[in-house]
C-alpha positions in Angstrom: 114.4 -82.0 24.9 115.9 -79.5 22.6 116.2 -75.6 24.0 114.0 -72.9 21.9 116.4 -70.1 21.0 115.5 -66.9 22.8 115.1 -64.9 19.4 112.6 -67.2 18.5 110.5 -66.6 22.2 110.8 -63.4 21.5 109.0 -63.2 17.9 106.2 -65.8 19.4 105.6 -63.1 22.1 105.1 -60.5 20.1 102.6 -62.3 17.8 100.7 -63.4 20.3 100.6 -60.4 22.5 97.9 -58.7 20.1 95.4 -62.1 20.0 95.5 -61.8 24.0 94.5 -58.2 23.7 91.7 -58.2 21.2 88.8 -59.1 23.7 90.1 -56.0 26.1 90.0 -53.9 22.7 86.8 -55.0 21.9 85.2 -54.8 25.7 87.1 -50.8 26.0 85.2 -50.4 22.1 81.8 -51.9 23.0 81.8 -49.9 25.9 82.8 -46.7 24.2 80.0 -47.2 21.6 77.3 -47.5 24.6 78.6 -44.2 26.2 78.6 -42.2 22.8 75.0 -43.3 21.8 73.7 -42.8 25.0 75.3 -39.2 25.2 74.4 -38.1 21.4 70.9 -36.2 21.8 67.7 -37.0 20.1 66.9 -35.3 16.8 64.6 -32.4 17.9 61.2 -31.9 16.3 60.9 -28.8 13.6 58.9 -26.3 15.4 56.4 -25.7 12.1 55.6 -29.4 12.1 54.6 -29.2 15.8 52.3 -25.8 14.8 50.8 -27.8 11.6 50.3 -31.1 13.8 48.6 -28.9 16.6 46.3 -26.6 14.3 45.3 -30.2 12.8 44.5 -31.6 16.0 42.4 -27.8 17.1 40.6 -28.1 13.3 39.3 -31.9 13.3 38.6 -31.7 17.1 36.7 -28.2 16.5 34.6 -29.9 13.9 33.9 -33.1 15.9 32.5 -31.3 19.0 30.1 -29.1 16.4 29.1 -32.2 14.3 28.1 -34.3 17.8 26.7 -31.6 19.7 26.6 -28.2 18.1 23.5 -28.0 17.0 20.0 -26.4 18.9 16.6 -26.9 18.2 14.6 -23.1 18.4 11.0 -22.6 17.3 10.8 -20.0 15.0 7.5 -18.6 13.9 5.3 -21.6 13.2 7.8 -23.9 12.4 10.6 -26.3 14.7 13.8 -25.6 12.9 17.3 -26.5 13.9 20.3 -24.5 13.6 23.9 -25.8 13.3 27.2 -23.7 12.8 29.4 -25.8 10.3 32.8 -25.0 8.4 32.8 -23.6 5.2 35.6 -21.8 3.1 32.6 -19.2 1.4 30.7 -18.4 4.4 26.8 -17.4 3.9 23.7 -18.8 5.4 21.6 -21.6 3.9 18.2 -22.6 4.7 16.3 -26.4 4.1 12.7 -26.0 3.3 12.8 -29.7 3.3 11.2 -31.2 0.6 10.8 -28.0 -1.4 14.6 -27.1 -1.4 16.9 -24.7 -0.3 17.5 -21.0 -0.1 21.5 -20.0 0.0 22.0 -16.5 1.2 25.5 -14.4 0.9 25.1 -13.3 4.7 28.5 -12.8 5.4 31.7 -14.2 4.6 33.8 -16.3 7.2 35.5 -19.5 7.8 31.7 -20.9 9.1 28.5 -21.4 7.4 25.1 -20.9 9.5 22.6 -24.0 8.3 18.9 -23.3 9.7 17.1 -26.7 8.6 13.1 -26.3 8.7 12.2 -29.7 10.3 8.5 -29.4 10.8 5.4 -26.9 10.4 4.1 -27.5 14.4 0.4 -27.9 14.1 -0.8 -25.8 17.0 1.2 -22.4 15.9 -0.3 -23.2 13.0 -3.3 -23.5 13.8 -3.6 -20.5 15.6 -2.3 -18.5 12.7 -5.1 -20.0 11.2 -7.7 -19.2 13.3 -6.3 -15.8 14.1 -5.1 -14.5 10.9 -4.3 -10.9 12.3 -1.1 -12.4 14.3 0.5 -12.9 10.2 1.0 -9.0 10.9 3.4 -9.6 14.8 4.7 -12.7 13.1 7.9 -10.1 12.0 8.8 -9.3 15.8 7.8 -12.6 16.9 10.7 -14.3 14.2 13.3 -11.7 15.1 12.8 -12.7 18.4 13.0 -16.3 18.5 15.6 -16.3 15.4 17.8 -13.6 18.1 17.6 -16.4 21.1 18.4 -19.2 18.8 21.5 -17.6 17.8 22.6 -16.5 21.1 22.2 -20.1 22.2 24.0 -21.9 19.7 27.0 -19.8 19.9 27.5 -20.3 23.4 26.7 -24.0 22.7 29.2 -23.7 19.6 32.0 -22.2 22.2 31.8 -25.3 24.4 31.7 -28.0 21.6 34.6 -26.7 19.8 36.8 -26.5 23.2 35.6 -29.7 24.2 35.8 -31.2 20.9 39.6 -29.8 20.2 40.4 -30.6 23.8 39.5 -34.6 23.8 41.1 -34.7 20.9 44.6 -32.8 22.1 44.3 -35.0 25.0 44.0 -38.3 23.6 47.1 -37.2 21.0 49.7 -36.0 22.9 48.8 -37.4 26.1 49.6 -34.1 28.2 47.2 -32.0 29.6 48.8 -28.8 29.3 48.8 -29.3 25.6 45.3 -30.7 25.8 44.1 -27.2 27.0 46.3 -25.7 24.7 44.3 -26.9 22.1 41.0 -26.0 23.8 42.1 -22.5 23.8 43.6 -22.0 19.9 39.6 -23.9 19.0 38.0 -21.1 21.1 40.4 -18.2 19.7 39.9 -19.5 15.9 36.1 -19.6 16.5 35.7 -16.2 18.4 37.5 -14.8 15.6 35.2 -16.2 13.1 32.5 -14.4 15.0 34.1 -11.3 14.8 34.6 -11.4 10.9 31.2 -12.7 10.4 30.0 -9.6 12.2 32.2 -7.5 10.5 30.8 -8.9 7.0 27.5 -9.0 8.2 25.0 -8.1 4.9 21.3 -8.3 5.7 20.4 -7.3 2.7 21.5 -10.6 1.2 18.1 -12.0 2.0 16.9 -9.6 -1.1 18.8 -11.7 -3.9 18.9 -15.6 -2.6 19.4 -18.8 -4.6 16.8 -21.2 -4.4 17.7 -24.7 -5.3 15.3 -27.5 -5.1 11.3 -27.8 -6.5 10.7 -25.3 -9.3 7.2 -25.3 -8.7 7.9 -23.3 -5.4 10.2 -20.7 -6.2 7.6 -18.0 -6.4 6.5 -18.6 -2.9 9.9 -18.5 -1.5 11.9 -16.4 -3.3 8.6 -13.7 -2.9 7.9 -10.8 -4.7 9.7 -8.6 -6.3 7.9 -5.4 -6.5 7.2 -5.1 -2.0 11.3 -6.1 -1.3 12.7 -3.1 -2.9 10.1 -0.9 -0.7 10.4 -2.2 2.8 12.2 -0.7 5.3 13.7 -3.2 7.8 14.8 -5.3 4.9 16.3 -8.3 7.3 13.7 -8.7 9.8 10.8 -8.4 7.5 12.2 -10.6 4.7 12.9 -12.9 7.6 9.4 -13.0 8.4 7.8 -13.3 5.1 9.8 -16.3 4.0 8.7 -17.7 7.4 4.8 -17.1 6.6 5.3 -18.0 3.2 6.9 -21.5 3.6 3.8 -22.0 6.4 1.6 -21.4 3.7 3.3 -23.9 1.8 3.5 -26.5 3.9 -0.2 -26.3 5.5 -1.6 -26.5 2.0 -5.3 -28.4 3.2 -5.5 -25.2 5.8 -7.7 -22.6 5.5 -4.3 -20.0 5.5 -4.7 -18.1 2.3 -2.5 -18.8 -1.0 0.7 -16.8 -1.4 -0.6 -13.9 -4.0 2.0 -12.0 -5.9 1.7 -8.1 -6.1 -0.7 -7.8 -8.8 0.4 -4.2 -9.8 3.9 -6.1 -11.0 4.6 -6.9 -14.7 6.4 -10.3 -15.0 8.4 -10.8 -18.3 9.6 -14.5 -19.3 12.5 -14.4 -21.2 13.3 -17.3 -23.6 16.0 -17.6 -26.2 17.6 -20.2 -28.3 15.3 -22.9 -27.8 16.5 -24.6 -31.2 13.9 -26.9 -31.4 13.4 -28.7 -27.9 10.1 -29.6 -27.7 10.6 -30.1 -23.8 11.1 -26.0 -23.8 7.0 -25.2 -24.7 6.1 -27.5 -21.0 8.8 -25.2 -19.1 7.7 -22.6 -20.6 4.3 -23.2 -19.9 4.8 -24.2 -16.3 6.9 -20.7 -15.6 3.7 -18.5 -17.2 1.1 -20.2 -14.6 4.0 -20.7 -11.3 4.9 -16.9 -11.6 1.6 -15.4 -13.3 3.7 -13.9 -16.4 1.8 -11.3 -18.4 4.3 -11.6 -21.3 7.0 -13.7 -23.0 9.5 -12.4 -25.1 11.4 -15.0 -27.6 15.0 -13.1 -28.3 15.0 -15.7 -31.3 16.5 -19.5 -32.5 13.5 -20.5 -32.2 14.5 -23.4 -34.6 17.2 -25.1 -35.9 17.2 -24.6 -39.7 13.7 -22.4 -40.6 12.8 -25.2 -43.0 8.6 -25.5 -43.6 9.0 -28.9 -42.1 9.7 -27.5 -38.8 7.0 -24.6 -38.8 4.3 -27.2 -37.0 7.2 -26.9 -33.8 5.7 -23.7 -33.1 2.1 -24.8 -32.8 1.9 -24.4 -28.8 2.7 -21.1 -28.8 -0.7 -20.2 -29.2 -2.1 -22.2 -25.8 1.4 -21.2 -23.7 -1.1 -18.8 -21.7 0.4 -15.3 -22.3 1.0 -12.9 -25.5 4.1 -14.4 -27.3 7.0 -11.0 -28.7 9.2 -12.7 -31.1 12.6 -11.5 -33.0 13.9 -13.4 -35.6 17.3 -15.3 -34.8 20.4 -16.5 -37.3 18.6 -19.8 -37.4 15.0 -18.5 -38.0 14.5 -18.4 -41.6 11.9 -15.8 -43.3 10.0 -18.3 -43.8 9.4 -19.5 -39.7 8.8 -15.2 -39.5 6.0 -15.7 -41.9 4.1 -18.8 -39.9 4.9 -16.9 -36.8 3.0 -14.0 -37.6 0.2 -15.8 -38.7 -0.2 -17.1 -34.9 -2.7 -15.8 -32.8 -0.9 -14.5 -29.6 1.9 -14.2 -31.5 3.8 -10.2 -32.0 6.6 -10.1 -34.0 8.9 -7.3 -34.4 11.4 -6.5 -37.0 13.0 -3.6 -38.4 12.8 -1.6 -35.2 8.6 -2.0 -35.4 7.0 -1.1 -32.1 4.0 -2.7 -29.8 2.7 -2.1 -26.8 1.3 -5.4 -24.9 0.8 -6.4 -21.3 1.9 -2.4 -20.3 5.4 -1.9 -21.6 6.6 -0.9 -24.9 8.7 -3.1 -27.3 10.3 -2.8 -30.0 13.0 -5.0 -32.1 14.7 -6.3 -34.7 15.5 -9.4 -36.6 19.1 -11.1 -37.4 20.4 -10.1 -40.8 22.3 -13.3 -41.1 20.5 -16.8 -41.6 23.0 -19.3 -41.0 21.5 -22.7 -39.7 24.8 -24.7 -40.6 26.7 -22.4 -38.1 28.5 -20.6 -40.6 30.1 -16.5 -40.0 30.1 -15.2 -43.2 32.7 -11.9 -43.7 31.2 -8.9 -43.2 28.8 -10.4 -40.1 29.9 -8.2 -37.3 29.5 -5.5 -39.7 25.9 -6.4 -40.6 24.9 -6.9 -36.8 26.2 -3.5 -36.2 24.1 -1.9 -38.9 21.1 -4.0 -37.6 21.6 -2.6 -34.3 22.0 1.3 -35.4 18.7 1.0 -37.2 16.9 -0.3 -34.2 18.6 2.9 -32.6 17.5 4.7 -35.1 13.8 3.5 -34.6 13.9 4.1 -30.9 14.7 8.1 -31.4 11.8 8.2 -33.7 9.2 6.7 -31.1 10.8 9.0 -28.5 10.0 11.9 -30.7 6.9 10.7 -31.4 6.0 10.7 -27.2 6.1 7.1 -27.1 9.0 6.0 -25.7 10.3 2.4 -25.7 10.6 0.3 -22.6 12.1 -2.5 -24.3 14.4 -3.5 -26.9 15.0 -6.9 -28.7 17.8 -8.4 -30.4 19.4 -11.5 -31.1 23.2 -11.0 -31.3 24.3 -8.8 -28.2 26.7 -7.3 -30.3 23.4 -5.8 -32.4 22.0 -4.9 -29.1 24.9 -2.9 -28.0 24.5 -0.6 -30.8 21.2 1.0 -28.8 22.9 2.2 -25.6 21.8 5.2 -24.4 18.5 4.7 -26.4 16.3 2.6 -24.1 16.2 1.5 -20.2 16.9 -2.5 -21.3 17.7 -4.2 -24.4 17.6 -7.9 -24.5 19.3 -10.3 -26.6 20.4 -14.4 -26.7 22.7 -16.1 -28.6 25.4 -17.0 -27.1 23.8 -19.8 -25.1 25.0 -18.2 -21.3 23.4 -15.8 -19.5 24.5 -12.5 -19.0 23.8 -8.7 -17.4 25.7 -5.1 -17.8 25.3 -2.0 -17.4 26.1 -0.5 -20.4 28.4 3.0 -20.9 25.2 5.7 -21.4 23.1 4.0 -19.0 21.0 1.3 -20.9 21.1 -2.1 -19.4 21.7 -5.5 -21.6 20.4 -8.5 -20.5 21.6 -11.9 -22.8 19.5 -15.1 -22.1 20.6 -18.1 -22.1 19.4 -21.3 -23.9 16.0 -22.3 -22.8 16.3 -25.5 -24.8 19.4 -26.5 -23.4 21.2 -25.7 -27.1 19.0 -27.8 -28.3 20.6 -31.6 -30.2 24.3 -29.9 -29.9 23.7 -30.5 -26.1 24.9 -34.2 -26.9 27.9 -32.5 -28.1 30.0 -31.7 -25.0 30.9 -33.5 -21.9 27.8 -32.3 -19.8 24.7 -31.0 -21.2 23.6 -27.2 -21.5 21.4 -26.4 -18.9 17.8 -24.7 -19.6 17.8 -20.9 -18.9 15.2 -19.0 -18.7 14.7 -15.1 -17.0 11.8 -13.5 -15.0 12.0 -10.3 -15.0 9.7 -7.6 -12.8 9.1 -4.2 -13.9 7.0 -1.6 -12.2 3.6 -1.0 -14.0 3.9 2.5 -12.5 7.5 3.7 -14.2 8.2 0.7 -16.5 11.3 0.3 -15.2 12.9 -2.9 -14.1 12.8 -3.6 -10.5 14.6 -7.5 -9.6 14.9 -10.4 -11.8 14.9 -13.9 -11.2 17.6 -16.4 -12.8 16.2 -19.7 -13.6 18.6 -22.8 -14.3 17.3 -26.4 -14.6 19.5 -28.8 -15.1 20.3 -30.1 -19.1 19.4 -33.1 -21.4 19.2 -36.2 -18.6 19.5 -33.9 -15.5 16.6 -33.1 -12.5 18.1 -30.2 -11.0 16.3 -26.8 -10.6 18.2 -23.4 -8.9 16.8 -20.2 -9.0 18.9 -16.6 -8.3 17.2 -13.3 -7.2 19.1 -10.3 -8.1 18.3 -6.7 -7.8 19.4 -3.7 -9.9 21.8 -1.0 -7.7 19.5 1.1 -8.2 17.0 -1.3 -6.1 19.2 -1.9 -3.4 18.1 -0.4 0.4 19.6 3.0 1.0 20.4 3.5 -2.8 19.5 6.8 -5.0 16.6 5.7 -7.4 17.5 6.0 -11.1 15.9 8.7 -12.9 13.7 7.9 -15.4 15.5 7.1 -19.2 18.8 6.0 -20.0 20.8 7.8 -18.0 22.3 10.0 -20.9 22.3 9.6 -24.9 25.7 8.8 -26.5 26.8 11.5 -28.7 
């Protein structure tokens, strides 16, 4: 066998020696890999996602322990209601007169809302109101007292079902009970301060200027009057009690209780406006005189849609709507609808700053200068409304120097009616198809309707359909002056809703300086 030069063992060991090493490289690499990712630490969790996570946790576990079991039944009065704390971003206080509706009162403002459902009228209270109809005048002490124990109870029972609520939930998330309780104790922090900030926003008052929403046949009875709210003394407490009586009344309607009866000393005003030539408006209408006993409506004109003849027998119900009718012409009433209108019986109008006393207070207005049924604004219009408005201004200084001051003034276009500030207590106008209120700069208060026929056929026009407005206004028979009005709102062309607003004037409010009589001064 031929000898293998040593040079060429030489170069074969070399080559070779890095094939016989490769699985020690390999093992010392594998093994290095292992060490550095078992020594390299964890990425860390960003303290603000841990805070967001955990107030989510305290939030949806705070609201499952009140939705399960943070609610209490309490008698109040006559009736088995059930109160319930639940969160709300607005706050207030709102009360189910189930089936009649709802009353929502401003109360205070907080991160939770206090919902009193009225479940059932109990028929032996009831009954024992009935038989013992002198216990209607305790039934204030008696409500404070049972409304005071219902909320003492369900915020001790809200306390527990918010801490038990957030602390299941902590528990069954992170899986530790330190955090658990940590939970428990941010729920019981974030309601407690709640509390305090509810207290601390606390209006009583608020049960003066509710929003009903529900049945409009039984706003009357539980918004009340408005003459006796702006007199009383404890103003929560009594208010309290009167809704109370007022929704037993309601409910026990085959008793022998007696039927809510409005102050009979009040005058009540229905103001309409813009109708354009809904024939739906005349039943609403109608249905608003006899539910809250109006004395008068007042028309602040658009009556129609084009004054043509042909449309003159649309005004026809006037006469049987049940109270006297004061009409001003609008910039769709033509001379011509004037003319039918004042051969109505029922029927007052007023134009060029005319004057007529009906149901009490004093009125006086003016028509629109411009007829423009096709929606038109000639030049010159804002000009024209101004002039209209200084001659009804005009017109009001002349009755005051003649001792027979004006309690009210009509126009159409608010920017007419500005023109009499300082003149008159109220003005009233329409239009512009919203509703409005302000207290203008000398003192004399404008009120602007809006539509009472939902805009008429250009509520097809827009997405959603005008609503039908309306106004109920209450002035003392005594001074004339406006006292609280009511906001009506039904819902538009295809709609069933109904929400009703009490509002006071400032001068109305409990603890406030009365007004003196007149605007408050004349502008120069």
């Amino acid at each position: 066998m031929a000898r293998v030069p040593a040079a060429v063992l030489h170069v074969l060991a070399e080559v070779m020696k890095p094939i016989r090493n490769a699985p020690h490289a390999l093992t010392r690499r594998h093994h290095a890999h292992r060490t550095s990712t078992v020594l390299e630490p964890a990425p860390r969790t960003r303290p603000w996602t841990r805070a967001v996570g955990l107030v989510a946790v305290v939030l949806l576990g705070a609201w499952l322990g009140l939705l399960v079991v943070g609610q209490v039944r309490v008698p109040v009065g006559p009736m088995n209601t059930t109160m319930t704390l639940r969160p709300s971003l607005a706050g207030g206080t709102k009360i189910n007169v189930s089936p009649l509706g709802a009353l929502q009162l401003d109360s205070h403002v907080a991160p939770v809302r206090l919902d009193v459902n009225v479940d059932q009228l109990d028929p032996d209270r009831a009954q024992a109101l009935v038989d013992h109809p002198e216990r209607l005048s305790g039934l204030q002490d008696e409500v404070a007292r049972d409304v005071e124990h219902g909320t003492l109870d369900l915020a001790v029972r809200s306390c527990v079902a918010v801490v038990t609520g957030a602390t299941a939930l902590g528990l069954a998330v992170y899986r530790r009970p330190r955090r658990a309780l940590g939970a428990g104790g941010l729920a019981l922090t974030l309601l407690v301060a709640s509390g305090g900030t509810a207290y601390a926003t606390w209006n009583p008052d608020s049960v003066l200027e509710p929003k009903f929403s529900g049945l409009l046949s039984s706003a009357p009875s539980l918004v009340g009057d408005a003459r006796s709210i702006v007199t009383e003394f404890d103003v929560y407490q009594q208010e309290l009690a009167r809704l109370v009586t007022n929704v037993t009344k309601l409910y026990d309607v085959t008793s022998t209780l007696p039927a809510y009866q409005p102050d009979p000393t009040t005058i009540r005003v229905l103001h309409v406006s813009d109708i354009h030539l809904n024939p739906a408006s005349w039943k609403i209408i109608a249905s608003l005189v006899e539910q809250y006993k109006v004395n008068v409506i007042v028309d602040s004109g658009d009556t129609m849609d084009h004054g043509t003849a042909a449309e003159n027998g649309f005004l026809d119900p006037i006469e049987d709507l049940g109270a006297p009718y004061v009409w001003v012409r609008g910039n769709h009433d033509s001379t011509v609808t004037q003319d039918y209108l004042e051969g109505l019986k029922n029927v007052h109008v007023l134009d060029d700053g005319r004057a007529r006393t009906v149901a009490g207070l004093r009125f006086a207005g003016i028509g629109d200068p411009q007829y423009t049924p096709d929606r038109s604004r000639p030049e010159g219009a804002e000009a024209s409304q101004e002039l209209a408005g200084a001659r009804l201004a005009s017109a009001l200084r002349d009755q005051a120097a003649a001792d027979t001051p004006v309690d009210v003034a009509i126009a159409h276009e608010p920017s007419a009616a500005r023109e009499v500030d300082g003149g008159v207590p109220l003005v009233l106008a329409g239009h512009v198809h919203h509703e409005d209120m302000e207290v203008m700069k000398y003192g004399t208060r404008l009120r602007i309707e809006g539509s009472t026929g939902g805009s008429g056929l250009r509520a097809v026009e827009g997405k959603y359909p005008d609503p039908i407005q309306a106004s109920i206004l209450y002035f003392d028979r005594d001074t004339r002056r406006l006292q609280a009005w009511d906001e009506i709102k039904l819902g538009g062309l295809g709609l069933t809703t109904a929400e009703v607003s009490r509002h006071l004037p400032k001068e109305n409010q409990p603890g406030a300086t009365p007004s003196p009589s007149g605007a408050s001064s004349g502008p120069p």
